[in-house]
N, C-alpha and C positions, 0 to 999 in steps of 0.2 A: 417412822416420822422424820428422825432426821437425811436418811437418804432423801426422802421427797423434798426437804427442807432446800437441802444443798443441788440438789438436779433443778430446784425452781429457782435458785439465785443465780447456777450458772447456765439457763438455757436461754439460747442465743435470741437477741432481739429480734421481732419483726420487722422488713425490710417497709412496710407500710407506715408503721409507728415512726422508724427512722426518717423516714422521708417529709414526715406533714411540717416540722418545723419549715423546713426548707423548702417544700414549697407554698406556701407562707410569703416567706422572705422573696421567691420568685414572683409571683404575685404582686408584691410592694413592688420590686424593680420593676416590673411589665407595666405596674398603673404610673409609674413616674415616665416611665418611657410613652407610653399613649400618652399622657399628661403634654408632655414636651412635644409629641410631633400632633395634637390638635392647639395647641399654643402657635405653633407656626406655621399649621393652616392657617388659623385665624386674621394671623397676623399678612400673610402673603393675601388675603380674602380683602382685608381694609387698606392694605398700599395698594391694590388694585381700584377700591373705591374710592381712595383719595385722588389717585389718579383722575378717573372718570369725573369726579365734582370739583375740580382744582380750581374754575372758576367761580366757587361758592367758597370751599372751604379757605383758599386762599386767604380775600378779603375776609373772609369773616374771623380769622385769626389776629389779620391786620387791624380790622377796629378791636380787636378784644386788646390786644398788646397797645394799643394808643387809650384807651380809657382804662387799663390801669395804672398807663405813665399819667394821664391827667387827673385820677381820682387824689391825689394829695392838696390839688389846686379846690378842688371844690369840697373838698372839708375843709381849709382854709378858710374858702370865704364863708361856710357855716361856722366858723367859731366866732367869724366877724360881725355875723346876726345876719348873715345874707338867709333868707328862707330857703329850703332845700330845689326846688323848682327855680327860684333864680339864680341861685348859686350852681345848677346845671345849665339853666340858658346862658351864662355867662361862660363857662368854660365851653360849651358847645360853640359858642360863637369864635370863642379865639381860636380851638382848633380847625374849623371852615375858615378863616383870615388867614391863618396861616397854609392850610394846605392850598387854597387857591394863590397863595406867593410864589411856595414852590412849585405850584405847577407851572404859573406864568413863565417865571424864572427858566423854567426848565425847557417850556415850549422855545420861548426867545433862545435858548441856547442851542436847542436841536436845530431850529432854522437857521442858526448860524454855522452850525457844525455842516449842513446840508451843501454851504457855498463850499468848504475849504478844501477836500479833498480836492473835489477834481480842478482845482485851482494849478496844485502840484502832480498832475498826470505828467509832465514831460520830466518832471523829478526822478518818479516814479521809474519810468520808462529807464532814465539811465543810470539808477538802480537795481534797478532787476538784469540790466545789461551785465553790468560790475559782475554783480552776484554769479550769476550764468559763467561770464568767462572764469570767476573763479572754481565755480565746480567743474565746467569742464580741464581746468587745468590738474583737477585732482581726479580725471578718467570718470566723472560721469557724461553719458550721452546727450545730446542735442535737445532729443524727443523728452528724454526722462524731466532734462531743465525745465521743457516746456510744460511739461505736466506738473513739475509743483508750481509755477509760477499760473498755471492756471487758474486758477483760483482765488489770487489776489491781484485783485481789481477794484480800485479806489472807488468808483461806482458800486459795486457791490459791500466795501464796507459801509459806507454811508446807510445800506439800506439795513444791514444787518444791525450795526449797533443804533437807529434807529427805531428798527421792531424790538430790539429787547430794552433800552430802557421804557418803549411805551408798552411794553407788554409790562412792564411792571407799576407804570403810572400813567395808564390807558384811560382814556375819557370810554363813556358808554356805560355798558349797565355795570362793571365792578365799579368804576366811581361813583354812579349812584347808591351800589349796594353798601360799600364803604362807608359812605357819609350817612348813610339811613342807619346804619346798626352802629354808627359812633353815636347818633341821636340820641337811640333806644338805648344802647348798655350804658349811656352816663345817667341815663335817666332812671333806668331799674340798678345803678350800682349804690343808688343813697339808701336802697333796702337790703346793701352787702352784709353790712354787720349783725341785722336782723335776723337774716337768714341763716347767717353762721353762729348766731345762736343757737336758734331754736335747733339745729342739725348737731351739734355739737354733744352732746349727750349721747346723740346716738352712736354718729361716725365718728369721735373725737381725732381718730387719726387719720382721715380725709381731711378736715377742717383743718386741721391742723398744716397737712401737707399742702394744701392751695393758699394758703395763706401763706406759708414759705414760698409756694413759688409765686405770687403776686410780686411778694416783696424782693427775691431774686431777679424777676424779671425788670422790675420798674428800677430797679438802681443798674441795671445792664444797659438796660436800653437807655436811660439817660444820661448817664454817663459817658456810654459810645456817642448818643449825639451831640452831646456837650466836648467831647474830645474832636470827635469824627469832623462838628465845626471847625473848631480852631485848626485840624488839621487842612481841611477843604480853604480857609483863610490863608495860610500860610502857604499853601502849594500853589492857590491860584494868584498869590502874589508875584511868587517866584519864578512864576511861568510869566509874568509882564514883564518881569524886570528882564528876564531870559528876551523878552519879545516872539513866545511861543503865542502864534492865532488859538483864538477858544479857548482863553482861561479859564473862562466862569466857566465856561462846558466841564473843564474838567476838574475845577472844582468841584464841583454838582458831583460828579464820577466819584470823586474821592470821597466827598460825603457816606452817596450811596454805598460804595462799596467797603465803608468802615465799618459796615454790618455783618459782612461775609467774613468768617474768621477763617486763618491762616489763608487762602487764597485771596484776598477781599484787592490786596496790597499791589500787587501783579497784573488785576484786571485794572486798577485802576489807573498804573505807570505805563502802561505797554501803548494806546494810543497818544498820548503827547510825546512819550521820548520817540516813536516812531513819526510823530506829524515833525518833534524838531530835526530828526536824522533828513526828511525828506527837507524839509527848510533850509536847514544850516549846515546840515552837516553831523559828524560823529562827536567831531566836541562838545556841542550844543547837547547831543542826544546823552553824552555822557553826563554832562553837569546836569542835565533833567534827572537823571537816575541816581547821584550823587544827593541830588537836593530832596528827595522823595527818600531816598532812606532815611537821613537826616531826621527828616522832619518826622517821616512816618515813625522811623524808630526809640527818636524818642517816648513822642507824645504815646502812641499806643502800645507801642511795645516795653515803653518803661513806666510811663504814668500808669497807665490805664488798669494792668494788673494789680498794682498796690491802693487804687481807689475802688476797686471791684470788691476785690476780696473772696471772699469765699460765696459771690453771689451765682460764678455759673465752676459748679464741683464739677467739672470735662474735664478728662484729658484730651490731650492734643488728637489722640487716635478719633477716638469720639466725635471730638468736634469737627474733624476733617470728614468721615464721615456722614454725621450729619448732615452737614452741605449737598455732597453726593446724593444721600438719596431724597433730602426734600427736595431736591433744586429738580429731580427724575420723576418726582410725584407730584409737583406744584410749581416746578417750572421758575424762571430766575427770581421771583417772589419765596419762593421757598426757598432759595440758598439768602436771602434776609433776614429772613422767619426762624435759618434753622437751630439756633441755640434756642431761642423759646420754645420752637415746637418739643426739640429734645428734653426742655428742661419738663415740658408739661407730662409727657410719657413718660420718665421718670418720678414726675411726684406719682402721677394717678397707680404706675404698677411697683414702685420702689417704695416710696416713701411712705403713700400708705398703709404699705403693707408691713403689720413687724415684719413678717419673717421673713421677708425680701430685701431687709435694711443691711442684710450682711454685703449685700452686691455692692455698696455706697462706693467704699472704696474701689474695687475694680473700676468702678466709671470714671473715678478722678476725684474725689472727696478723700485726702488726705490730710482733714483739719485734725485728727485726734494721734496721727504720726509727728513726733518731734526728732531732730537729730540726736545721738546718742550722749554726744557731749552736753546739749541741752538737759535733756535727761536728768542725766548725773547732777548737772549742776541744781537741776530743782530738788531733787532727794538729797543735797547737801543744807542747802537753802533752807528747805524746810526741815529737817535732822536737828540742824545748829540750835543750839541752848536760846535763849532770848534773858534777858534784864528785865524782869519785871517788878522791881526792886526801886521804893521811891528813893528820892534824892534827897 
């Protein structure tokens, strides 16, 4: 009995027994790896269809981001005793007043940008001259000069920047589509809170996360256009005093393009300091670029972050990004669009989700990292004894 004892304690494992934990654990890796590469099927599957419907999905992001920059104004006027149906026709109406200004605005200034180029063709001309002899004095060839300057021709910028600001505020069927689903979502947004009720119990952390990003989104975008203003005021001043043609043009430019983060800045300098280098000169073109940093870099670059706050968690990488491929999936409407689109794709697959909230930080949510000396000093701060001891 004891030899059997001892032959059964030491006889050697099976190599089948050995193996089933482990493949198990093979198994978990193989379903997280299938996991991940039908996630980015999926996902290459929808940036193809957003492609293909960029005409729809476009605008209809654009009305959603304008009604719920406007949904604060029409609970306003309901606490006023406006009934909820007037308190929508009135804010419906101000935003059709206002977007038909800036179109107006916008039209009057393309017609005007239409005259100026080829005003300065003979500018132009002996610019491209300059240039030329200077590259050829540094051994590039005749033909190669002629090919990059092929390409720029004051007639063809005109039509280029032309087609892309009215591809983004294009009359036809997106401005009808526009203003018909700004109608509808102010109209079905006074049943927002209703319905984030009753959903709430179930999804609580859906509800939860779109109501974060409403509220992200609406202090972003308002903010940028309340900065994005004063900066388009101030730049198209400095372009009169400058005596640069098509201020308002590029005001309007500056505007628009205070939506585009980290590149927004550079599309928006590069046509005036080039109309004043063909006008004036390099000086002119320089005090253009002098005065747009200025100006840009205060107001956005130093305001704008500390009145944001923690409304868009990006980092820099992200956000540059983003630009990239909405602007490649929706075209110069999506590189406007694309912090909100971003932010939305992160609530709906991050935020909702617990156990997806560890990624917060990798994306640029760095609100719960403090510096070390900070640190310190809260754990002394709160450490220290207190006086609670009457007088």
């Amino acid at each position: 009995m004891l030899w059997r004892r001892r032959h059964h304690d030491t006889a050697p494992v099976s190599p089948a027994a050995d193996a089933a934990p482990r493949s198990q654990d093979d198994r978990a890796g193989l379903g997280r790896g299938l996991r991940t590469v039908i996630g980015l099927a999926c996902a290459v599957v929808i940036a193809f269809g957003c492609a293909r419907f960029a005409p729809i999905i476009g605008p209809t992001v654009l009305a959603l981001v304008v009604t719920i920059c406007v949904q604060p104004a029409r609970v306003f006027l309901e606490r006023l005793g406006f009934a909820r149906s007037l308190a929508s026709a009135v804010v419906i109406v101000i935003v059709l007043v206002v977007t038909v200004a800036f179109t107006a605005a916008l039209v009057i200034s393309l017609a005007q940008f239409a005259t100026l180029f080829p005003q300065y063709s003979d500018q132009f001309a002996d610019l491209e001259q300059s240039v030329a002899n200077g590259l050829e004095s540094l051994g590039v060839g005749p033909e190669q000069v002629a090919a990059v300057f092929a390409t720029f021709d004051p007639g063809k910028i005109v039509g280029v920047v032309s087609g892309l600001i009215g591809s983004v505020f294009g009359f036809g069927f997106s401005t009808f589509l526009v203003l018909s689903l700004i109608v509808f979502m102010t109209l079905d947004a006074g049943w927002g809170h209703l319905i984030a009720g009753r959903l709430r119990p179930a999804r609580p952390g859906l509800v939860e996360a779109l109501v974060a990003y409403t509220v992200s989104v609406r202090r972003y975008m308002l903010v940028t256009a309340l900065l994005g203003a004063a900066v388009a005021a101030l730049d198209a001043l400095a372009l009169v005093l400058l005596g640069i043609p098509g201020a308002l043009l590029w005001g309007l430019l500056a505007f628009i393009t205070g939506f585009i983060p980290n590149i927004g800045y550079w599309i928006g300098l590069i046509p005036p300091a080039f109309l004043a280098l063909l006008a004036f000169g390099w000086p002119t073109a320089l005090a253009v670029i002098v005065v747009y940093a200025v100006i840009n870099g205060v107001i956005q670059s130093g305001l704008q972050p500390h009145i944001t706050g923690s409304a868009v968690s990006l980092n820099q990488t992200i956000s540059f990004l983003s630009v990239v491929v909405w602007s490649a999936l929706l075209g110069p409407l999506g590189a406007i669009l694309a912090l909100p689109l971003t932010l939305l794709v992160r609530a709906l697959l991050v935020d909702a989700n617990p156990d997806a909230r560890w990624m917060r930080p990798a994306l640029g949510d760095l609100s719960g990292f403090t510096p070390a000396k900070r640190r310190q000093r809260d754990r002394t701060s709160t450490a220290a004894p207190t006086n609670t001891g009457s007088v």
